[in-house]
KEVO-806240 format. One record per residue (C-alpha): residue number from 0; residue in three letters; z, x, y. Coordinates in pm, 1 decimal, always signed. Example, Ala and Ser with C-alpha at 12.3 -4.5 7.8 and 13.67 -1.06 7.14 Angstrom:
# KEVO-806240
+-----+-----+----------+----------+----------+
:   i :  aa :       zz :       xx :       yy :
+-----+-----+----------+----------+----------+
:   0 : Ala :   +780.0 :  +1230.0 :   -450.0 :
:   1 : Ser :   +714.0 :  +1367.0 :   -106.0 :
+-----+-----+----------+----------+----------+
# end
This chain:
# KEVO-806240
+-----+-----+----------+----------+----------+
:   i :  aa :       zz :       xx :       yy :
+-----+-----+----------+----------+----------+
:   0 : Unk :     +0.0 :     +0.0 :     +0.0 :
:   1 : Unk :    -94.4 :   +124.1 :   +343.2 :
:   2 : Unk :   +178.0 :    +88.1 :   +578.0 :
:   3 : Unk :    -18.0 :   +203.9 :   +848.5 :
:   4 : Unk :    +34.4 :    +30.3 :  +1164.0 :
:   5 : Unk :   -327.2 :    +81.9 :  +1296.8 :
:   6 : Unk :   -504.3 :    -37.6 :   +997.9 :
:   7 : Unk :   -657.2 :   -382.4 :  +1040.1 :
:   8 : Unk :   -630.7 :   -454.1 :   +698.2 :
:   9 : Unk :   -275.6 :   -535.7 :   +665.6 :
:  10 : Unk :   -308.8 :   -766.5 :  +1002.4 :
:  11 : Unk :   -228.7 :  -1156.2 :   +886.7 :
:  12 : Unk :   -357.0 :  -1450.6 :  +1084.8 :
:  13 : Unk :    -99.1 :  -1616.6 :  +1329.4 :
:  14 : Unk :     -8.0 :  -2018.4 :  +1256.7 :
:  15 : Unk :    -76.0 :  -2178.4 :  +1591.1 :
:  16 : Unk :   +202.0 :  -2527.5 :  +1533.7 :
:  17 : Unk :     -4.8 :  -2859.7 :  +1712.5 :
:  18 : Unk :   +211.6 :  -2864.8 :  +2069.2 :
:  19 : Unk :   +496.2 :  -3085.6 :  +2051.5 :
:  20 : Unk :   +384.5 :  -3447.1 :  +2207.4 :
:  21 : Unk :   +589.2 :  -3553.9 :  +2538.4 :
:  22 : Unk :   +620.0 :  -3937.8 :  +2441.6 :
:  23 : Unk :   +773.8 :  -3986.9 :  +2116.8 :
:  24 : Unk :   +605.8 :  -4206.1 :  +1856.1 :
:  25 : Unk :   +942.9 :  -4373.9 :  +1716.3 :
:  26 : Unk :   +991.5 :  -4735.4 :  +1815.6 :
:  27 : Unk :  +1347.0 :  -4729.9 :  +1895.0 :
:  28 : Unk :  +1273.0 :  -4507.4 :  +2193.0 :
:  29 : Unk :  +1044.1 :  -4724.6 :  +2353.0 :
:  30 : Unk :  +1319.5 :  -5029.5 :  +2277.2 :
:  31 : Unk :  +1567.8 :  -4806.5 :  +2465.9 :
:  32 : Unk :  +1291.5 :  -4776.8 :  +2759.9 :
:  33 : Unk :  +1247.5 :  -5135.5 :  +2820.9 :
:  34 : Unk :  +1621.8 :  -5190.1 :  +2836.0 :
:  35 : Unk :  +1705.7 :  -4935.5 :  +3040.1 :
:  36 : Unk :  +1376.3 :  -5048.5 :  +3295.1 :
:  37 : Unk :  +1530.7 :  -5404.4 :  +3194.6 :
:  38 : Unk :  +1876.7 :  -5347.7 :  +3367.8 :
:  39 : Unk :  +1746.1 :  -5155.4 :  +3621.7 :
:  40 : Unk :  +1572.5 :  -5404.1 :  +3742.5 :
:  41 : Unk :  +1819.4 :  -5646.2 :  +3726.1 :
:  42 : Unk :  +2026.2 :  -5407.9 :  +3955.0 :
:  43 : Unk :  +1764.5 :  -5417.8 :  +4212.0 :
:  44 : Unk :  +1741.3 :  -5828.1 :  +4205.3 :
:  45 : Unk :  +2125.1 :  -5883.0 :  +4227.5 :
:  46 : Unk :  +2102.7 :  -5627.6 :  +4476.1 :
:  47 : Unk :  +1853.2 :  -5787.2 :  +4663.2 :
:  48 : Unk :  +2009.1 :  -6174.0 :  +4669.0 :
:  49 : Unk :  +2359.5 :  -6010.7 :  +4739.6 :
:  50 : Unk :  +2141.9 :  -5877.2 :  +5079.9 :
:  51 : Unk :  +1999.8 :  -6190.1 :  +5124.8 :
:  52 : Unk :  +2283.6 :  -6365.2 :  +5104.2 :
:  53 : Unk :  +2492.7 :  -6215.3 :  +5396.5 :
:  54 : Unk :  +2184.6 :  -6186.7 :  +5576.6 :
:  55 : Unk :  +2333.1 :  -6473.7 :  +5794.4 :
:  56 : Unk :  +2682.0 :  -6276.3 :  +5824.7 :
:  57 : Unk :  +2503.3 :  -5963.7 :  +5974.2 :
:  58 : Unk :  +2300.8 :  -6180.1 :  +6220.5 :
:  59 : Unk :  +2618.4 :  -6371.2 :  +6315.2 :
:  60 : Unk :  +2819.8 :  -6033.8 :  +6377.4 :
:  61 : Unk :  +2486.6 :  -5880.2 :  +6583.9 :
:  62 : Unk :  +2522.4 :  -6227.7 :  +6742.0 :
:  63 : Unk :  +2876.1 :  -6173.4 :  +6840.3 :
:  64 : Unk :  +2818.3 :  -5856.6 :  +6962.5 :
:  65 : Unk :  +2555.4 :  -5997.8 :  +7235.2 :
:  66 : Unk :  +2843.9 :  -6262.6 :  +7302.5 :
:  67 : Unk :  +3179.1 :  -6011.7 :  +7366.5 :
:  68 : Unk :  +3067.0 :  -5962.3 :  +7729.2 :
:  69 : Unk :  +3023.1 :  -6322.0 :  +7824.1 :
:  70 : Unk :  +3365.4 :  -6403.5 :  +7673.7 :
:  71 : Unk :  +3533.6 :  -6143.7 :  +7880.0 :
:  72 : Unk :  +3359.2 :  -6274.3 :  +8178.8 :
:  73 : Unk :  +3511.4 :  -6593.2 :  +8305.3 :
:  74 : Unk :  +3204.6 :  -6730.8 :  +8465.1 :
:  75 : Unk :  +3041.4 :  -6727.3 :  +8182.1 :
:  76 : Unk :  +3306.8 :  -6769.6 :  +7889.6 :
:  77 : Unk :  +3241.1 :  -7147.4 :  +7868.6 :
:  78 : Unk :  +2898.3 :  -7097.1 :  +7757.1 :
:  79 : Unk :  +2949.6 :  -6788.8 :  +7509.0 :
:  80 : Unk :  +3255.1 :  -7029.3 :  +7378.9 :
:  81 : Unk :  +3029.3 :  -7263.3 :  +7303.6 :
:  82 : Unk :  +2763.4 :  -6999.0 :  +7158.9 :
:  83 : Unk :  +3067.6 :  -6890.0 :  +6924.8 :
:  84 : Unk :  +3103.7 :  -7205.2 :  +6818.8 :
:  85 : Unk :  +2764.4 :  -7274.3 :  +6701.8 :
:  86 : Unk :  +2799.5 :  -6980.0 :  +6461.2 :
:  87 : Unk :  +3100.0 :  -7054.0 :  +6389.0 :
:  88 : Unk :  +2934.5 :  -7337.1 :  +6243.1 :
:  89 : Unk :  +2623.5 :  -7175.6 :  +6105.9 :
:  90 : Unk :  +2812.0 :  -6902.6 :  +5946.6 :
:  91 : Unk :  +3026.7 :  -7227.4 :  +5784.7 :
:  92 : Unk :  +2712.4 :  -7403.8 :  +5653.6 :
:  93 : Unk :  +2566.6 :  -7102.1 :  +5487.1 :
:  94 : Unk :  +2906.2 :  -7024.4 :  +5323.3 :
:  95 : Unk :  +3032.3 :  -7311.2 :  +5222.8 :
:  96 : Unk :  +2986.8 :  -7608.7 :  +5056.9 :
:  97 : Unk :  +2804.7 :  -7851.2 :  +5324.5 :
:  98 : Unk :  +3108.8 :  -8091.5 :  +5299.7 :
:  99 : Unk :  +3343.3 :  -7912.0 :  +5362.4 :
: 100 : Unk :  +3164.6 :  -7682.8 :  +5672.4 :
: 101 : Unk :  +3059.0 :  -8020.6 :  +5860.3 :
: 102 : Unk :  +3318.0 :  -8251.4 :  +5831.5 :
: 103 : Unk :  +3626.6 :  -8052.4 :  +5987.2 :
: 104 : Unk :  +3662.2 :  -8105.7 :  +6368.1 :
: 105 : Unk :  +3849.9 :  -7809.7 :  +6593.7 :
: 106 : Unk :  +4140.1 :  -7664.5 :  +6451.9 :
: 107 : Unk :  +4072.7 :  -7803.8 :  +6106.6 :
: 108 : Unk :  +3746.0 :  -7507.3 :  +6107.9 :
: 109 : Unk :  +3920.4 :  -7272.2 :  +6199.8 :
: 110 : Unk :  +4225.6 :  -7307.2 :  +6004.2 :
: 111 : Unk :  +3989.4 :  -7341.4 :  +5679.4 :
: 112 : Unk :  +3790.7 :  -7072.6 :  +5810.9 :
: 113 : Unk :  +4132.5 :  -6852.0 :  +5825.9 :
: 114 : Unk :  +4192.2 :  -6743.9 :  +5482.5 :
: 115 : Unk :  +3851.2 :  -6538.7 :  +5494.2 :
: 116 : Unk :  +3915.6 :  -6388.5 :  +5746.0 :
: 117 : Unk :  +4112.4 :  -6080.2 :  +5762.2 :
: 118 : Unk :  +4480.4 :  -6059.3 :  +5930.3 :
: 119 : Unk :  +4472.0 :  -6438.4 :  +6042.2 :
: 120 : Unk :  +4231.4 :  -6294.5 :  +6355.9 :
: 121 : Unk :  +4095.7 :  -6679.7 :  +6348.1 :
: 122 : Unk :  +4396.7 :  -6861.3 :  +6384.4 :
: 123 : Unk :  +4560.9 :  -6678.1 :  +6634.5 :
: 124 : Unk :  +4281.6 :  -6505.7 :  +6847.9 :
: 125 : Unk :  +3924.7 :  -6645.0 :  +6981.9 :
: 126 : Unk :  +3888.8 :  -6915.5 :  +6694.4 :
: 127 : Unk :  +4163.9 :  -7077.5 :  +6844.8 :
: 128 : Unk :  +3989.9 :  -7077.0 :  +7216.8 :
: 129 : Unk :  +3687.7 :  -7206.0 :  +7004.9 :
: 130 : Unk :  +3874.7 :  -7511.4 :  +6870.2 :
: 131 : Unk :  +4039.5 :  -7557.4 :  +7152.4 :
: 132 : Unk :  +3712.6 :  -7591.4 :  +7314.2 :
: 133 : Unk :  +3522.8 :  -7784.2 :  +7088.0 :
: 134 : Unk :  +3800.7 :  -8044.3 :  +7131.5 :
: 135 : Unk :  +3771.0 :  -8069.3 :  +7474.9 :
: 136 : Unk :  +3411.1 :  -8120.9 :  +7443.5 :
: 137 : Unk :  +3467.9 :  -8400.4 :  +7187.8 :
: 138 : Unk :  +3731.8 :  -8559.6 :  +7425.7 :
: 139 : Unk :  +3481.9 :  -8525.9 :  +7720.2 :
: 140 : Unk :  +3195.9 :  -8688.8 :  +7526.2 :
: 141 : Unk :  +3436.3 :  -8940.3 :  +7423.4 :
: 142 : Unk :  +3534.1 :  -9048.9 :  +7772.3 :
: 143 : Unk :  +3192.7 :  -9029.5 :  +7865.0 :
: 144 : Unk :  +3072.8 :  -9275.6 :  +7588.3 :
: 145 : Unk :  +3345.9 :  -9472.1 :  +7692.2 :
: 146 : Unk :  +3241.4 :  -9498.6 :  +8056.7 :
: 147 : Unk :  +2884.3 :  -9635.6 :  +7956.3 :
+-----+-----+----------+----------+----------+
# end
């Protein structure tokens, strides 16, 4: 036996393996795809109603924001008071059950508006001005239906 390094003879021809494939052929990992693109997507759609769903909330707070310099103005606080109330209201109706958001006059709102709201800032802050408001304005419509 020549164990010559040189000599062609004793060269052997090199296996070449086919490449490994990139996408397996079993079943179960395409299963395992679909559920995993399954919940994923579910993420996205509760993620996307959740959004929807306090798109009123964000509008309401921008809302507010526009508002807070009429109600520190007294010349104007009247009509921001009565801004505030209407979304108050809104913010109610999209919340709530319809019966329950339309039916409560004044203080009734805002003390069943309370409880979601954090540190009682309804009850004893500008919710109460609101009320306090909106009952005048019933009172005065009142009178005035009562004069015609």
């Amino acid at each position: 036996m020549n164990l010559d390094p040189a000599n062609l003879d004793s060269l052997h021809e090199t296996l070449v393996r086919e490449p490994t494939a990139w996408w397996s052929s079993a079943s179960a990992s395409y299963c395992a795809l679909g559920f995993l693109l399954l919940i994923i997507i579910c993420f996205v759609v509760k993620g996307a109603l959740h959004w929807q769903q306090n798109r009123s909330r964000r509008e309401a707070l921008a809302h507010y924001a526009r508002l807070e310099k009429a109600l520190q103005d007294p010349a104007n606080r009247a009509a921001a008071l009565a801004e505030l109330a209407e979304i108050f209201k809104q913010v109610a109706l999209t919340t709530f059950p319809r019966a329950k958001a339309t039916t409560l006059p004044g203080s009734a709102s805002v003390q069943f508006r309370d409880p979601n709201c954090p540190a009682g800032r309804l009850t004893h802050g500008l919710g109460e001005r609101v009320a306090t408001y909106q009952e005048q304005k019933a009172q005065r419509k009142q009178k005035e239906a009562g004069n015609d």
